[in-house]
C-alpha positions in Angstrom: 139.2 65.9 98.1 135.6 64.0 98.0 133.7 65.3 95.3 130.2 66.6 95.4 127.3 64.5 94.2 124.8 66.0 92.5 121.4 66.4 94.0 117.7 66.1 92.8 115.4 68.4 91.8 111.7 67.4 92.1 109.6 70.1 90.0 106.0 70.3 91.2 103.8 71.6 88.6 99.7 71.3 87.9 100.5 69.9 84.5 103.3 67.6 85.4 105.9 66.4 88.3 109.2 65.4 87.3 112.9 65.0 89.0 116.1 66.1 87.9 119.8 66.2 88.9 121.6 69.2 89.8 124.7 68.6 89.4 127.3 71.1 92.4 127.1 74.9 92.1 124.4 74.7 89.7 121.4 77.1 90.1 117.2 75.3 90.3 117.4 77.8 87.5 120.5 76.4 85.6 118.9 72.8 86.1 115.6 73.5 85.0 116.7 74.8 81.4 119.2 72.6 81.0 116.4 69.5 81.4 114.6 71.5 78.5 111.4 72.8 80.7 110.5 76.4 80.1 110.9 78.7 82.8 110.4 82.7 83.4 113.0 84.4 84.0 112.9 88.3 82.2 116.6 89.0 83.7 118.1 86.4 82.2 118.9 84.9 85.8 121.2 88.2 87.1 118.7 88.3 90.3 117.2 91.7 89.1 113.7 90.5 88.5 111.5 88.3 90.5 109.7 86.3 87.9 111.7 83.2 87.9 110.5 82.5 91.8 109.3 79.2 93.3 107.4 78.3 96.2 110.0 75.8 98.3 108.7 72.3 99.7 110.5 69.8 101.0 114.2 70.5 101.6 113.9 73.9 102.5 114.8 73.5 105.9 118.6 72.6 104.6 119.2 76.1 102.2 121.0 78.7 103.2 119.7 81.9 103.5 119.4 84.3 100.7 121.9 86.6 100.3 121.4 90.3 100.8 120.6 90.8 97.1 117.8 88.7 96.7 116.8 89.0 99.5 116.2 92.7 99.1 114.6 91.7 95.8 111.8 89.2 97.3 111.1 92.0 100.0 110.0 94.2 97.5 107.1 91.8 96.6 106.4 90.7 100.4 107.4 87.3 99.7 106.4 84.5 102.1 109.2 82.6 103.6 108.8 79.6 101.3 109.6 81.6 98.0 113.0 82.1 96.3 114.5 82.8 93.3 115.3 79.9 90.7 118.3 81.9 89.5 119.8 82.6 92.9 119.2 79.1 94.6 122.0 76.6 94.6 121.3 73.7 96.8 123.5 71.6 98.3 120.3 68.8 99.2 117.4 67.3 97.1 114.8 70.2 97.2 111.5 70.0 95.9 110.1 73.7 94.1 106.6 75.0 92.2 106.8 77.7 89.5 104.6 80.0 91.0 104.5 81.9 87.4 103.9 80.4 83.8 107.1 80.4 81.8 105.8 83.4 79.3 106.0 85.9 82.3 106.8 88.9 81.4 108.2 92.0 83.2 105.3 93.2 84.9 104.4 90.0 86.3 107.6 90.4 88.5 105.7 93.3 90.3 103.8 91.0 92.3 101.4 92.2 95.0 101.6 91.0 98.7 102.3 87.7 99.6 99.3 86.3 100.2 98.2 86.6 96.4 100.9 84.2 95.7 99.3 81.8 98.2 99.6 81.6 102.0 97.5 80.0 104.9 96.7 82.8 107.3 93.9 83.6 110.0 90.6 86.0 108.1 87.5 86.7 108.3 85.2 84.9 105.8 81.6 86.2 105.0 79.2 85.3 102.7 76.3 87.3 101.9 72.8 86.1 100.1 69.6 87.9 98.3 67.1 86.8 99.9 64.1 84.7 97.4 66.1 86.1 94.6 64.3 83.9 92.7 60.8 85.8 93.4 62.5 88.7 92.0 63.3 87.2 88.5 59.9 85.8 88.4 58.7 89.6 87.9 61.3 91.5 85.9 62.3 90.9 82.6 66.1 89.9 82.3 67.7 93.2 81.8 65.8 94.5 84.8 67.4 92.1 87.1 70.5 92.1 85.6 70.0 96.2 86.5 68.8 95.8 90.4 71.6 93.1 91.4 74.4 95.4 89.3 73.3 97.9 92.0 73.3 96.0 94.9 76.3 94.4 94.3 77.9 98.0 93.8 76.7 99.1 97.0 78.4 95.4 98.7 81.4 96.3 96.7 81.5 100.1 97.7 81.1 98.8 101.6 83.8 96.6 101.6 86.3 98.8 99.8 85.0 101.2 103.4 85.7 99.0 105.9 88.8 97.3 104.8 87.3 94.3 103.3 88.0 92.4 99.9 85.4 91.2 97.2 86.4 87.5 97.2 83.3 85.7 95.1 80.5 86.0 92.8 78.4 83.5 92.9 75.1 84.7 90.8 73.0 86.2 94.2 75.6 86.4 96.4 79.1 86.7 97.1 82.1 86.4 99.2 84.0 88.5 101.3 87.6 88.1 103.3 89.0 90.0 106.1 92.2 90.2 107.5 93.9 90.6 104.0 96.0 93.5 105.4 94.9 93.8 109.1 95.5 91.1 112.1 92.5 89.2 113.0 91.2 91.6 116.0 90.6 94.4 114.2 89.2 92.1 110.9 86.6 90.8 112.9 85.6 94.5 114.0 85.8 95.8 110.2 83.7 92.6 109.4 80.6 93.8 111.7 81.0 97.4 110.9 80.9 96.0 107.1 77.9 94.3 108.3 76.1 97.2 109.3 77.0 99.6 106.6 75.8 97.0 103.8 72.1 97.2 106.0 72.0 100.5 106.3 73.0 101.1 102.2 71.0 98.1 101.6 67.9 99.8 103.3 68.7 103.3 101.4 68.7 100.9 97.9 65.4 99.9 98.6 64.4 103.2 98.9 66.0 104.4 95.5 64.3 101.3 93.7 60.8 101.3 95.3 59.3 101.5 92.5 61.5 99.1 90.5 61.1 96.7 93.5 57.8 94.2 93.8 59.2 93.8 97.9 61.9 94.8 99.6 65.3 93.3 98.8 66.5 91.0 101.8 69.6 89.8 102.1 71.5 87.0 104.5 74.7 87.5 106.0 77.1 84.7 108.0 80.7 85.5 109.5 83.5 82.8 110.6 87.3 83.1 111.3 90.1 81.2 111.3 92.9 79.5 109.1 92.5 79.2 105.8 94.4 79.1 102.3 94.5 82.6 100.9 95.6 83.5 97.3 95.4 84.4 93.3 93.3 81.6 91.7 91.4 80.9 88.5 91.7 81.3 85.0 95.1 82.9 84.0 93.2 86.0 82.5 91.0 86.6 85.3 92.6 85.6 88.4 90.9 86.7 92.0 92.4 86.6 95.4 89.9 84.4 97.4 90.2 81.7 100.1 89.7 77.9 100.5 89.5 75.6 103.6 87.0 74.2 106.3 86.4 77.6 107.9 85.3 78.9 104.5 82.9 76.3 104.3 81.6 77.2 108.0 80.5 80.7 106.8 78.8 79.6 103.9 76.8 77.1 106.6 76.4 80.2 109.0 74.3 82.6 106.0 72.7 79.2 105.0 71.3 79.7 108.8 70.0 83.3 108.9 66.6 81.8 106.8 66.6 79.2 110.2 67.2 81.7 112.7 65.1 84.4 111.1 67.9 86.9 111.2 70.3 89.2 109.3 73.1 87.7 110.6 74.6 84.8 112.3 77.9 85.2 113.3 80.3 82.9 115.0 81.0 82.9 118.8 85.2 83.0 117.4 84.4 85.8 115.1 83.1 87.9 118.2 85.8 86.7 120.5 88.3 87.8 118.3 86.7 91.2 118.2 86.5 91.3 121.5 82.8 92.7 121.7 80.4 92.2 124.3 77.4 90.3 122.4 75.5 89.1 125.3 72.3 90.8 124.4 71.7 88.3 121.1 71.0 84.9 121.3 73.6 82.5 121.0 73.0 79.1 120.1 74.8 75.7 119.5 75.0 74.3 116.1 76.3 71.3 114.1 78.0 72.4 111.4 79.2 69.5 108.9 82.7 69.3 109.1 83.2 69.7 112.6 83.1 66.8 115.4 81.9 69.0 117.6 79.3 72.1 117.8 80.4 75.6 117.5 78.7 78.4 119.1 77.2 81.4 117.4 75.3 84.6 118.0 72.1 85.2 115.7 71.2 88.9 114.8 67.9 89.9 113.9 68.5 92.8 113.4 71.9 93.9 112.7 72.0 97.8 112.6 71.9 97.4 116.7 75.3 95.7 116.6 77.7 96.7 119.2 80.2 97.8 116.9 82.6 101.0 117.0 81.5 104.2 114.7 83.4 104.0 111.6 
């Protein structure tokens, strides 16, 4: 009887990329402690915990399925495709794997939301919204007062896209970003995008109103909405991780808000964004842009004003 090689293991990690052998029946899990690297596992490797999983690259096309026990076990946490369990895997071919959890994990950290926070590509909605001269309004408040005015206009952002399904992606001192499509497919994301639109105008307008006399002018504020692919998940610091979104089409609507101060209006919005929500927006203008990035010009729709958007009553 021929007897099994073993196989390599190549570990991808931010810190470090190294290969070891796995020799037959041994589990990525086995391997990995046994080449002295530290890895979570608050089970003890029995399968009854998910905090020793990896994300699976190359190779992955070669494993066998999991077994009904873990796979029950990575159901519960809505993991993608790619992810297993370090103590269940046992492969048969070179594999290549990522922690996708520091080694001090601890039981909690096996309760992991849905799969996108571990990271996935997937189609959203991407908006980024902008104060308007932000800078005018420092120029005539002392610190704490500004500090005050954007703590309530963020709030209000905040409290609009907790309403219409959307996600507070980034800060990013007077503005921020949004995603949509986290939970919904892209159709309906790019409706709750615009109805998001309009309710942060309308609360916008009623903040005004409350701060009139805190206010020198009128806060303004530009908004610009793209779809598409993009890499969503939980990034940053270990402490204070947030679920955002990276990739080309993030970048697009950052260059779409950029616009609004070109166009004049409240919004510009792409001409994918609108086809996706399949709304009729023929009564805006539409224009041709460049947009670094892209060979090619993409259309959009510019809204002056945005509470006469087409969009279904929420």
């Amino acid at each position: 009887m021929k007897k099994r090689k073993s196989v390599k293991l190549y570990y991808k990690h931010f810190r470090e990329s190294q290969v070891f052998d796995i020799p037959p029946g041994w589990s990525v899990l086995e391997a990995l402690r046994a080449s002295g690297i530290r890895h979570a596992s608050v089970c003890g490797g029995r399968g009854r915990c998910t905090t020793c999983r990896v994300k699976v690259g190359e190779g992955m096309e070669h494993l066998l399925q999991p077994s009904s026990s873990e796979a029950g076990v990575l159901k519960r946490i809505s993991a993608p495709d790619d992810v297993r369990l370090a103590c269940q895997l046992h492969p048969a071919v070179s594999l290549e794997i990522t922690p996708l959890l520091p080694a001090t994990a601890a039981p909690v950290d096996g309760l992991s939301g849905p799969g996108y926070v571990q990271g996935q590509e997937r189609k959203v909605v991407i908006m980024f919204i902008d104060i308007r001269e932000s800078t005018k309004l420092a120029e005539h408040k002392l610190p704490f007062d500004v500090v005050f005015i954007l703590n309530q206009f963020f709030s209000e952002m905040a409290d609009t896209l907790e309403d219409t399904g959307g996600h507070y992606a980034q800060f990013n001192g007077d503005g921020l970003m949004a995603l949509y499509g986290l939970e919904s497919d892209l159709q309906e994301a790019s409706v709750q995008a615009l109805q998001g639109v309009q309710q942060m105008m309308r609360r916008l307008e009623i903040l005004n109103q409350r701060l009139s006399v805190e206010l020198h002018q009128p806060l303004r504020m530009g908004i610009g909405i793209h779809c598409g692919d993009a890499i969503v998940g939980q990034m940053g610091p270990p402490k204070t991780p947030i679920v955002t979104a990276l990739g080309d089409n993030v970048n697009i609507a950052a260059r779409l808000e950029a616009m609004t101060k070109e166009f004049g209006a409240e919004l510009v919005v792409s001409l994918e964004t609108v086809s996706a929500a399949e709304i009729d927006f023929s009564a805006f203008p539409r224009h041709e842009v460049d947009v670094r990035g892209r060979e090619t010009q993409i259309g959009v729709y510019a809204v002056e004003d945005s509470k006469s958007l087409p969009v279904p009553a929420i």
